[in-house]
Each structure stands twice: as structure tokens, then as C-alpha cells.
C-alpha positions as CSV (number, residue, x, y, z in Angstrom):
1,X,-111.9,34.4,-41.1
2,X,-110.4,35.0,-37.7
3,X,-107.4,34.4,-36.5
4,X,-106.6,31.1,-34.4
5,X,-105.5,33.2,-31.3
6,X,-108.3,35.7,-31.9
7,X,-110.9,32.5,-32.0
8,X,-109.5,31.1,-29.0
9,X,-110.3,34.7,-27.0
10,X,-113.7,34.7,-27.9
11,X,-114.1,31.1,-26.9
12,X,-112.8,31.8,-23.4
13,X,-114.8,35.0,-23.2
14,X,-117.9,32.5,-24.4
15,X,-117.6,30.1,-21.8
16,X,-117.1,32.1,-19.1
17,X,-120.2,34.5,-20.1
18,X,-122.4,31.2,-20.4
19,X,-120.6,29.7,-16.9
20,X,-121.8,33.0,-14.7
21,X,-125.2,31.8,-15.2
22,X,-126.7,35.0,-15.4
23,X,-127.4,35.4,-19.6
24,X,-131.1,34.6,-20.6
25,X,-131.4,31.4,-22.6
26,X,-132.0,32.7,-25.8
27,X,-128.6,34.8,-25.6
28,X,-126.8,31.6,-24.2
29,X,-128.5,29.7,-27.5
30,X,-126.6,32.4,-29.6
31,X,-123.2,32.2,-27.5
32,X,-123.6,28.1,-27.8
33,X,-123.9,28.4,-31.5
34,X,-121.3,31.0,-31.6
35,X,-118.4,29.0,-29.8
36,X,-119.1,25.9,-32.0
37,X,-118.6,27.6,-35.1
38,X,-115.3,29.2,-33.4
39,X,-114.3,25.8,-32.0
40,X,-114.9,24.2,-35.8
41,X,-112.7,26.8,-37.5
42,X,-110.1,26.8,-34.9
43,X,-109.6,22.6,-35.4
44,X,-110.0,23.6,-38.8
45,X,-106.8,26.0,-38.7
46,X,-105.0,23.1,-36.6
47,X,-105.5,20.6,-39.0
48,X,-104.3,22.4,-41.8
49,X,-101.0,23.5,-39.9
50,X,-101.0,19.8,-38.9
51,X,-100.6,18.9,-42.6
52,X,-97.8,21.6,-43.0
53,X,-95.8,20.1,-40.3
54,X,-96.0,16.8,-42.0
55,X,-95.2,18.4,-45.7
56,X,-92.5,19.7,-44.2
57,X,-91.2,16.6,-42.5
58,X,-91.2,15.2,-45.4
59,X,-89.4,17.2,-47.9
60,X,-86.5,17.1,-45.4
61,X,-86.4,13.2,-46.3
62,X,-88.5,11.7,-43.1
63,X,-91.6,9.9,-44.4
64,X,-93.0,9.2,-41.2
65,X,-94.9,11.9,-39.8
66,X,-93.9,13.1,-36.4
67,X,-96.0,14.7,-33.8
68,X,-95.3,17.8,-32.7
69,X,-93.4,18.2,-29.3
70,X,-92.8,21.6,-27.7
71,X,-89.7,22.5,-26.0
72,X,-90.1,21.4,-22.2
73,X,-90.5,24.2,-20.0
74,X,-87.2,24.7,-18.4
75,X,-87.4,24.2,-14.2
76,X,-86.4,26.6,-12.2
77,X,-82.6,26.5,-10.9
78,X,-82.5,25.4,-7.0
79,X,-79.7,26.9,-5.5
């Protein structure tokens, strides 16, 4: 099975193959059928980290599980 990140780049690649226009229908059909299987394994992959994150959370004594929040993206410094 893929790799999450590796799914992802043939999902962009996908979408902006079928996007251009210019692929006959019966390769589009393929790429269609392609990028859903892609998109189900890659929610696949974040469910199952999903459930990792709340193991975790809860072996360090929280039982509520807590969504995950990245780091804001630090602005840059006016001077």
C-alpha cells in the first residue's frame, strides 16, 4: 500500500490531468476510478493515525479525545 504522501501526489497529478480537459473519456473513467481508490486509502491511513492520537491521549491519563491542532504558523517580524 502506498504511502499517505505518495497517495496524495498521485491525487494532485490525477486532478489536474482530468482538469486540462484534454484525456479521452475512457482514460478519465480510469483516472476517476483511480483517485477514489487513492482518496479511500488515504482517509483510511488518517483514521487509523486518528485513533493513535487518541490511544495515546489516553494512556497519558486524558480520557477525552482531543483534536489535533498544529503549531500556528509563526508571522513574520515587522520591523
Amino acid at each position: 500500500m502506498p504511502k499517505f504522501e505518495e497517495c496524495l501526489q498521485r491525487l494532485e497529478k490525477i486532478v489536474q490531468e482530468l482538469e486540462k480537459g484534454e484525456v479521452p473519456l475512457e482514460k478519465s473513467l480510469t483516472l476517476f476510478e483511480e483517485g477514489m481508490q487513492l482518496s479511500s486509502s488515504c482517509r483510511k491511513e488518517l483514521e487509523q493515525a486518528e485513533g493513535k492520537v487518541e490511544i495515546l491521549l489516553k494512556k497519558n491519563g486524558k480520557l477525552q479525545a482531543e483534536p489535533f491542532e498544529p503549531l500556528p504558523e509563526k508571522a513574520p517580524a515587522r520591523r
